[in-house]
C-alpha positions as CSV (number, residue, x, y, z in Angstrom):
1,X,-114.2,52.2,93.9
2,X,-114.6,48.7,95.3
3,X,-111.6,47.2,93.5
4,X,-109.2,49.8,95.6
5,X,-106.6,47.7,97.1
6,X,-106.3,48.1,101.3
7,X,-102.5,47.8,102.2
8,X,-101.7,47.5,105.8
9,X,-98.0,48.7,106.6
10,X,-96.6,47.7,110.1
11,X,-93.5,50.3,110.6
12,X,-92.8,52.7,113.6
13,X,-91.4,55.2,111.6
14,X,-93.7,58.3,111.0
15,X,-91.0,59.4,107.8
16,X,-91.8,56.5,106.0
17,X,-95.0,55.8,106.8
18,X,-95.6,59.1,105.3
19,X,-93.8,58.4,101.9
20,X,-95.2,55.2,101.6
21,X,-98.4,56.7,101.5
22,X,-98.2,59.5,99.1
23,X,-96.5,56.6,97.1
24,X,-99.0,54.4,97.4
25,X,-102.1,56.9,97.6
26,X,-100.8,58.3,93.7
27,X,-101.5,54.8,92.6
28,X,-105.1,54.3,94.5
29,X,-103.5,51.9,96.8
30,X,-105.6,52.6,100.5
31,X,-103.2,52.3,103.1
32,X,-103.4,51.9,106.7
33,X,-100.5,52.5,109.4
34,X,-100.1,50.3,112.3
35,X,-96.9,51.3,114.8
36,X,-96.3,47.9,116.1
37,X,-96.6,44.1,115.7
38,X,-99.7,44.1,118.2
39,X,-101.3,47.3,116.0
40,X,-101.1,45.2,113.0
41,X,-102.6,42.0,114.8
42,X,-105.4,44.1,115.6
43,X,-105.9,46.0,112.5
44,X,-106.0,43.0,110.6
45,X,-108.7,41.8,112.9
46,X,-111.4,44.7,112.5
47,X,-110.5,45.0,108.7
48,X,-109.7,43.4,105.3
49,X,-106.5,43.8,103.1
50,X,-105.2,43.2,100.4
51,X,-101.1,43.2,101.3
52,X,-99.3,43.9,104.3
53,X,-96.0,45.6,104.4
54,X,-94.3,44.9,107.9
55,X,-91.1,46.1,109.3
56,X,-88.9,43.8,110.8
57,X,-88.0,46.0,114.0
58,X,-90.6,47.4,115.8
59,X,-91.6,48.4,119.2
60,X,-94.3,46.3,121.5
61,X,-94.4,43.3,118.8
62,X,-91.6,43.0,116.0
63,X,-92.3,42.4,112.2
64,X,-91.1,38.3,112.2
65,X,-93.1,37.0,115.6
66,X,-96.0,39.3,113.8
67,X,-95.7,37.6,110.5
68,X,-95.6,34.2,112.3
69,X,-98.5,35.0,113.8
70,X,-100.5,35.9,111.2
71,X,-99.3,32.8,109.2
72,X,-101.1,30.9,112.4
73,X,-104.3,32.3,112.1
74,X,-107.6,30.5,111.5
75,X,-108.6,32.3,108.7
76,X,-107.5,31.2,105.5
77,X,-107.9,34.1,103.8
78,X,-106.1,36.7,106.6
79,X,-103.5,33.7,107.0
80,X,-102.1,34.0,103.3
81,X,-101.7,37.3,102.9
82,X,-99.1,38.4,100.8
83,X,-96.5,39.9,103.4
84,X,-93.6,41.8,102.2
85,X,-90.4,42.4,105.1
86,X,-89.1,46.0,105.0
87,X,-86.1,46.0,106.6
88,X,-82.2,47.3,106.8
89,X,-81.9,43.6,107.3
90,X,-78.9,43.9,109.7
91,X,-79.1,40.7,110.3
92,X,-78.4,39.6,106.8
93,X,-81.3,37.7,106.2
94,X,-81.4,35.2,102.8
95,X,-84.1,35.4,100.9
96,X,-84.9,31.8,102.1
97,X,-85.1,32.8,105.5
98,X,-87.6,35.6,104.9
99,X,-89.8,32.7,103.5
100,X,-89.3,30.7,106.4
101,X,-90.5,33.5,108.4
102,X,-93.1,33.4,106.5
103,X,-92.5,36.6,104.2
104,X,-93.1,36.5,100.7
105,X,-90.6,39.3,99.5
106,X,-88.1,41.3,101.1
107,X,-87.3,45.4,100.5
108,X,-84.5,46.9,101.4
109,X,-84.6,50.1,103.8
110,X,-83.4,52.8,102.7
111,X,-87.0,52.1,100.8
112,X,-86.1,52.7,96.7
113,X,-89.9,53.8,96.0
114,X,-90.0,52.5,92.9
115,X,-89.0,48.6,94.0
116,X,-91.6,49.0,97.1
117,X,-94.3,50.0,93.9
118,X,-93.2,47.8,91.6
119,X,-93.3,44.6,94.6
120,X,-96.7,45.8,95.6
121,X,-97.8,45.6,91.8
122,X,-96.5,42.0,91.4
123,X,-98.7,40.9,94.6
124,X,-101.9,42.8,93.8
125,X,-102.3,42.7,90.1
């Protein structure tokens, strides 16, 4: 049961922290909610994972100054996480400036389940 893969998810929104789960539960993904920014930070602190999926807009500490810090940490392993944006991107973000956020792949809210399965996949296979 070892090779279970931890995903953290960063989102404030208790709907879709709920989906994501079953989703990700039904493949033997372990997941972990954190609310805020500052939730994740400390999460990711105490614990190992595999992939992070972060919300751009949250309360307390939002999804890009989380990611940024992350990418800042001392730990080489925790720094390079693969971390995925969910977002309604109203702020029309490219691609490129995900990456320069430090994101490596972006989902679209309203989350399409099988994209968010098929991106997690593609990071942890």
């Amino acid at each position: 049961m070892s090779n279970t893969k931890k995903i953290l998810v960063g989102e404030d929104s208790s709907v879709i922290i709920n989906l994501t789960k079953s989703i990700l539960s039904f493949e033997n993904y372990q997941m972990k909610a954190a609310r805020n920014g500052k939730q994740v930070l400390e999460m990711l602190e105490k614990e190992e994972f595999d992939l992070i999926l972060m919300d751009l807009n949250m309360p307390v500490l939002d999804g890009s100054t989380c990611t940024k810090m992350i990418r800042s940490l001392d730990d080489p392993i925790k720094s390079k996480l693969p971390i995925i944006a969910i977002s309604g991107n109203m702020n029309n973000l490219t691609m490129d400036e995900f990456r320069r956020i430090g994101f490596d792949d972006f989902i679209q809210k309203p989350l399409d389940y099988d994209k968010l399965l098929a991106t997690v996949k593609k990071f942890l296979s």
